[in-house]
PLY file of the C-alpha trace (Angstrom):
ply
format ascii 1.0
element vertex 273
property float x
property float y
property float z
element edge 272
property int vertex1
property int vertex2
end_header
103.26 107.84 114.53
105.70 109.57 112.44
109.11 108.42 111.43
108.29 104.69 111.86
107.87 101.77 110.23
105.24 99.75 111.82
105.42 95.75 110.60
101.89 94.62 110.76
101.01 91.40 110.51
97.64 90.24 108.67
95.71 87.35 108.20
96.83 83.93 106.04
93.58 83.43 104.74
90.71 84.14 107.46
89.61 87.98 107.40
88.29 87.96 110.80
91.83 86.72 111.98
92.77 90.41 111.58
93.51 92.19 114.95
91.85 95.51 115.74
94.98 97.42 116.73
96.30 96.01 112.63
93.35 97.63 111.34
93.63 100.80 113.30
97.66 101.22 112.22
96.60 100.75 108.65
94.20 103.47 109.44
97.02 105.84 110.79
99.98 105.46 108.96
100.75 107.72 106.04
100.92 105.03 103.07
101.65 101.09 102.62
104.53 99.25 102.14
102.96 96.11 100.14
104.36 92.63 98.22
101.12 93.09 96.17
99.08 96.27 96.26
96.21 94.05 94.31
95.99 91.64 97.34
96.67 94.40 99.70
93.80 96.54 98.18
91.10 93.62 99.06
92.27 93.72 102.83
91.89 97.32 102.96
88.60 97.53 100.98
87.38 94.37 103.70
87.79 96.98 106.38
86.94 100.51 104.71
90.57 101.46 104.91
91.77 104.12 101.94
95.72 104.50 102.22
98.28 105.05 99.26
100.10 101.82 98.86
103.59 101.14 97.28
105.23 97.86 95.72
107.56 96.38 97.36
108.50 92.94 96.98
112.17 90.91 95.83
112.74 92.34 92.72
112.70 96.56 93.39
113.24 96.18 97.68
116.76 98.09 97.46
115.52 101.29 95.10
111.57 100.77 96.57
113.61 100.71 100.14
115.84 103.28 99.83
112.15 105.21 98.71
110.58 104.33 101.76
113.63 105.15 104.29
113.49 108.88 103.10
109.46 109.42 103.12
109.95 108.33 106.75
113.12 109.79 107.44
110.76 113.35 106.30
108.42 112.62 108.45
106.01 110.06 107.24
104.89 106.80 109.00
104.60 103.89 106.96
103.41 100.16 107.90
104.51 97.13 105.72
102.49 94.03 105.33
102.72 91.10 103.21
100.24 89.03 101.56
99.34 86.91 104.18
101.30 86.54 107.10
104.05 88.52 109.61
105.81 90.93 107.04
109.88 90.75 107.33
109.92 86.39 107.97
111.07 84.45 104.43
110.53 87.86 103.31
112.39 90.85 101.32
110.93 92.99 104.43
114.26 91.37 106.14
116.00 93.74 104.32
114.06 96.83 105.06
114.10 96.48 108.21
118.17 96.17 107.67
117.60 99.67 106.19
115.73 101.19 109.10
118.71 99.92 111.64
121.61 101.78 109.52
118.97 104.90 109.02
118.24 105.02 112.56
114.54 105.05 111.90
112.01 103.43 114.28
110.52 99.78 113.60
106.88 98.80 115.99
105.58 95.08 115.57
101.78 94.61 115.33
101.57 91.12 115.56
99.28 88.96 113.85
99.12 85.20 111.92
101.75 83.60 111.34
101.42 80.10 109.11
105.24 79.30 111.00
103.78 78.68 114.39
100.09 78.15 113.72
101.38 74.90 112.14
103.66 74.06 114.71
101.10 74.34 116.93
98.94 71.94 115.64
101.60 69.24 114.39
101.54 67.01 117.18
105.42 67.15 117.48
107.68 68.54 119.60
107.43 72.50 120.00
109.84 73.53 122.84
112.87 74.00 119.69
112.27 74.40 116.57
114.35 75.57 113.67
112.37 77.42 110.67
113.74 76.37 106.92
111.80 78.58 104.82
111.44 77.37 101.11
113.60 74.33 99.98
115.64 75.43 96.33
114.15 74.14 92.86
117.38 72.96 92.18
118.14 69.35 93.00
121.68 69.96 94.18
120.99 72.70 96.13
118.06 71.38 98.08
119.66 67.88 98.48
122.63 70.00 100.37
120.18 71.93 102.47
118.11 68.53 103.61
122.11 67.06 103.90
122.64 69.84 106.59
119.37 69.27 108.43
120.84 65.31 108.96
121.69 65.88 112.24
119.04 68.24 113.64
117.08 67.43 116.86
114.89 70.25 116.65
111.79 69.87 115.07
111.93 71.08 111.37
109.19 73.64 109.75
109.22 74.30 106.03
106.73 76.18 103.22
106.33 74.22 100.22
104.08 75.16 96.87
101.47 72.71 95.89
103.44 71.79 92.53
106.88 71.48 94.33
105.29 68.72 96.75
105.92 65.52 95.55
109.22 65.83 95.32
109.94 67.17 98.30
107.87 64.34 100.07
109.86 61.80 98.31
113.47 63.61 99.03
112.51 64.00 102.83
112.14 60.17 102.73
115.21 59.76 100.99
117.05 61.71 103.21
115.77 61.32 106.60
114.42 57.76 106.63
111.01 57.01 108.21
110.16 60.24 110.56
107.32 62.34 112.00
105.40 64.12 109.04
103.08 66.77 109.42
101.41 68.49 106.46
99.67 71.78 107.41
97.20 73.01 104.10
95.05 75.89 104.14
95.61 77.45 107.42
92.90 79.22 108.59
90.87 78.69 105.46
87.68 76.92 104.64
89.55 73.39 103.36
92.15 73.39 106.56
93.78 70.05 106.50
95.79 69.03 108.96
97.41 65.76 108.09
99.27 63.95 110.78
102.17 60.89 108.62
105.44 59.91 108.41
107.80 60.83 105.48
107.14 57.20 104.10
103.28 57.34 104.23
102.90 60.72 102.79
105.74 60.09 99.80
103.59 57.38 98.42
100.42 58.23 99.51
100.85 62.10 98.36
103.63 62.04 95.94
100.16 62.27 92.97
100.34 66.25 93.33
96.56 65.89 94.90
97.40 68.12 97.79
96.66 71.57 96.81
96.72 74.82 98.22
98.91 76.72 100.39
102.05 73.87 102.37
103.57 73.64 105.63
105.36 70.84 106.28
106.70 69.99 109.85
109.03 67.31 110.56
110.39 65.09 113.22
114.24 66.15 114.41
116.65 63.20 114.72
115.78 61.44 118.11
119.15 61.49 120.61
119.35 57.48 121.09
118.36 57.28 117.34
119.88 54.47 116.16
119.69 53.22 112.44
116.73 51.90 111.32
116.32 52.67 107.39
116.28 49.55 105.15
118.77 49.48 102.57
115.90 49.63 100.01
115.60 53.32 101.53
119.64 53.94 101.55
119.57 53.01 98.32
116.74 55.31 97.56
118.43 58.50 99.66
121.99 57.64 97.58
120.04 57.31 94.18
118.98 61.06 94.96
122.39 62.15 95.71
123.27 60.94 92.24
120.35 62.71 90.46
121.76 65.84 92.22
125.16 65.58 90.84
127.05 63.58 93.47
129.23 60.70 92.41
128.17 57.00 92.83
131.16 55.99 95.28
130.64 59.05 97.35
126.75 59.15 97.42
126.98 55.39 98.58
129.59 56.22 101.41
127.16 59.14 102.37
124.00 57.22 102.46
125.88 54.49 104.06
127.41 56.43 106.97
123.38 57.73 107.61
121.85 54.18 107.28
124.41 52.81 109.44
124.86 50.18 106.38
127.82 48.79 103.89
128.91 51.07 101.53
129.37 48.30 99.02
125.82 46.92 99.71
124.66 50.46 98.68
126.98 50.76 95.58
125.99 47.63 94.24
122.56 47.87 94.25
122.52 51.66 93.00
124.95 50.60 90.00
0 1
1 2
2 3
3 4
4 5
5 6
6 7
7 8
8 9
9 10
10 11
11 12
12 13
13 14
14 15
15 16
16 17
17 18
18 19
19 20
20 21
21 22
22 23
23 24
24 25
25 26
26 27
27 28
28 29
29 30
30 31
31 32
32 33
33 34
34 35
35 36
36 37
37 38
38 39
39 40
40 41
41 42
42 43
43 44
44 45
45 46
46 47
47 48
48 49
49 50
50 51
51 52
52 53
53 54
54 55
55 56
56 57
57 58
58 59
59 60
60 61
61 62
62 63
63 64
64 65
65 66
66 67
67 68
68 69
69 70
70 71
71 72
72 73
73 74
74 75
75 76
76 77
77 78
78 79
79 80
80 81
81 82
82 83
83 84
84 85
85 86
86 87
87 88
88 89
89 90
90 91
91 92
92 93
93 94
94 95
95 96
96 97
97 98
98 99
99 100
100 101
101 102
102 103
103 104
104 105
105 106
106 107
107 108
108 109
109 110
110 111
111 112
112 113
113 114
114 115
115 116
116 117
117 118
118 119
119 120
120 121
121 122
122 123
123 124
124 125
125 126
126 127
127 128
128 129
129 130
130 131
131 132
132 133
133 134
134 135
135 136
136 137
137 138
138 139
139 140
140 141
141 142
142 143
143 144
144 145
145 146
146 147
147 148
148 149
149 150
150 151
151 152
152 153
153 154
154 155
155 156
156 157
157 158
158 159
159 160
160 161
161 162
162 163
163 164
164 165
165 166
166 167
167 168
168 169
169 170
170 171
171 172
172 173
173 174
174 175
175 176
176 177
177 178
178 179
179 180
180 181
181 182
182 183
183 184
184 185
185 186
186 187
187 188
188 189
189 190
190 191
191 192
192 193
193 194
194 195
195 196
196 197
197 198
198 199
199 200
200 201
201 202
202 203
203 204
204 205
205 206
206 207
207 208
208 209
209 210
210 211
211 212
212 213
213 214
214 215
215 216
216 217
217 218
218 219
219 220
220 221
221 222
222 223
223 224
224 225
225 226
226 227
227 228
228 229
229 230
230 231
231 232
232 233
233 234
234 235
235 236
236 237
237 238
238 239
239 240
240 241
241 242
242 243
243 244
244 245
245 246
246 247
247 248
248 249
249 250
250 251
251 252
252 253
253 254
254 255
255 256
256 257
257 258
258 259
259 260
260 261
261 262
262 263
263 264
264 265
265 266
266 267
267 268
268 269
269 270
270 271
271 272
C-alpha cells in the first residue's frame, strides 16, 4: 500500500452504508487525509479504527497538500475521505489529486455513497445524462449567471443546497426556468429521508418558509427538445424582476426574460417598471 493515495468514500449519514473493503483501507494506510478530523474521529471510533489524521480542507489544501505529496512520495500510504460522501467531488480533494498527477504518485478509488447519484436515482427524472452543478454562489449576480447558463440544458440538472440558502434558490429556479420537474432529496440515508417529488412552482411557494431542513439535493427537469413557451408573463415578469435585483438593467433584463418566455419585451418592461 505504500506510495498511494487511496480516495475512500464513506457514508452520508447511515454508518452501516460503510463498505468493508473502506473500513479495511482505513485500517491499512499510514495516516488520514480529513476535511474534519472531529467528524472523521467518530467514523473511525464507529469501527475501532486508530490512525493519525491530518486537516485538510479549502483553506490550508496547497501547504496541507504539498505535506501529504512528500509523506507519500517517502513511502507512506495515505487515504483521504471527506465528511460524508466520495472525497475529491465539489471538493478541495480535486486539487490533491491534481498534486498526485504532477508528483507521479499513485491514486486507488474505494467507492462508496455518493448524495450526487443516490438522489438521482430516486428523482423520478430522467437519468441517462445528467450534468452535476455543485453549490449555486451566495451572490445574486453570480448565481443568476450560473442558472442563465443552465437555460438551455436538456440534461437533467443536480445541485447541493444548505437548508438556509433554500428559499431562494426555489424561488430563482422558478424565475428562471419556468414551471419544471422538481425534485428535493433531504436527509439521504438518514432517519428523516424525504424525498419530495414538485415542480419549481409548487415547491417555491409551498417551501420558500425555510421549513425544509437538513442536508439538500435538488434535481431538476432539463429543457424538453419540442419545448415550446409556456411561462405566463406573471412568471417573465418574475424571472426579469430577478435579473434586476442581480444588477442587470431593466431594458436588458426584459429583452432576456422575453426572448425565454417567448413574450413582448415591452409587455415585460412595462409591468416590471
Amino acid at each position: 500500500m505504500s506510495n498511494t493515495l487511496y480516495v475512500v468514500g464513506t457514508p452520508i449519514g447511515n454508518m452501516n452504508d460503510m463498505t468493508p473493503r473502506a473500513v479495511q483501507t482505513l485500517e491499512q494506510v499510514d495516516f488520514i487525509a480529513a476535511e474534519d478530523t472531529r467528524v472523521t474521529v467518530k467514523l473511525l471510533n464507529h469501527f475501532g479504527v486508530k490512525k493519525p489524521m491530518v486537516s485538510y480542507f479549502e483553506h490550508n489544501k496547497h501547504e496541507k497538500g504539498r505535506q501529504i505529496i512528500d509523506r507519500i512520495l517517502a513511502g507512506e500510504s495515505c487515504a483521504i475521505v471527506t465528511d460524508a460522501g466520495m472525497p475529491c467531488i465539489s471538493d478541495p480533494g480535486e486539487d490533491l489529486i491534481r498534486q498526485c498527477e504532477e508528483a507521479g504518485v499513485k491514486t486507488v478509488v474505494v467507492p462508496g455513497p455518493s448524495a450526487v447519484i443516490s438522489a438521482l436515482a430516486v428523482s423520478g427524472l430522467e437519468t441517462g445524462r445528467f450534468t452535476f452543478e455543485g453549490f449555486l454562489s451566495v451572490n445574486k449576480k453570480s448565481r443568476s449567471e450560473h442558472l442563465e447558463s443552465l437555460l438551455s440544458e436538456r440534461r437533467t440538472m443536480i445541485f447541493y443546497e444548505a437548508p438556509h440558502k433554500l428559499p431562494n434558490t426555489l424561488k430563482d429556479l422558478y424565475a428562471t426556468f419556468g414551471d419544471r420537474k422538481l425534485t428535493i432529496a433531504r436527509e439521504l440515508t438518514k432517519i428523516h429521508e424525504q424525498i419530495i417529488r414538485t415542480t419549481t412552482k409548487e415547491a417555491a411557494k409551498n417551501y420558500a418558509d425555510g421549513s425544509l431542513k437538513g442536508e439538500i439535493v435538488l434535481i431538476l427537469e432539463g429543457k424538453k427538445e419540442k419545448e415550446t413557451a409556456s411561462i405566463s408573463l406573471a412568471e417573465a415578469v418574475a424571472y426579469a424582476q430577478s435579473l434586476i435585483d442581480s444588477g442587470m438593467r431593466p431594458t436588458d433584463a426584459a429583452k432576456e426574460a422575453a426572448a425565454m418566455a417567448g413574450l413582448k419585451k415591452y409587455d415585460i418592461y412595462k409591468e416590471v417598471m
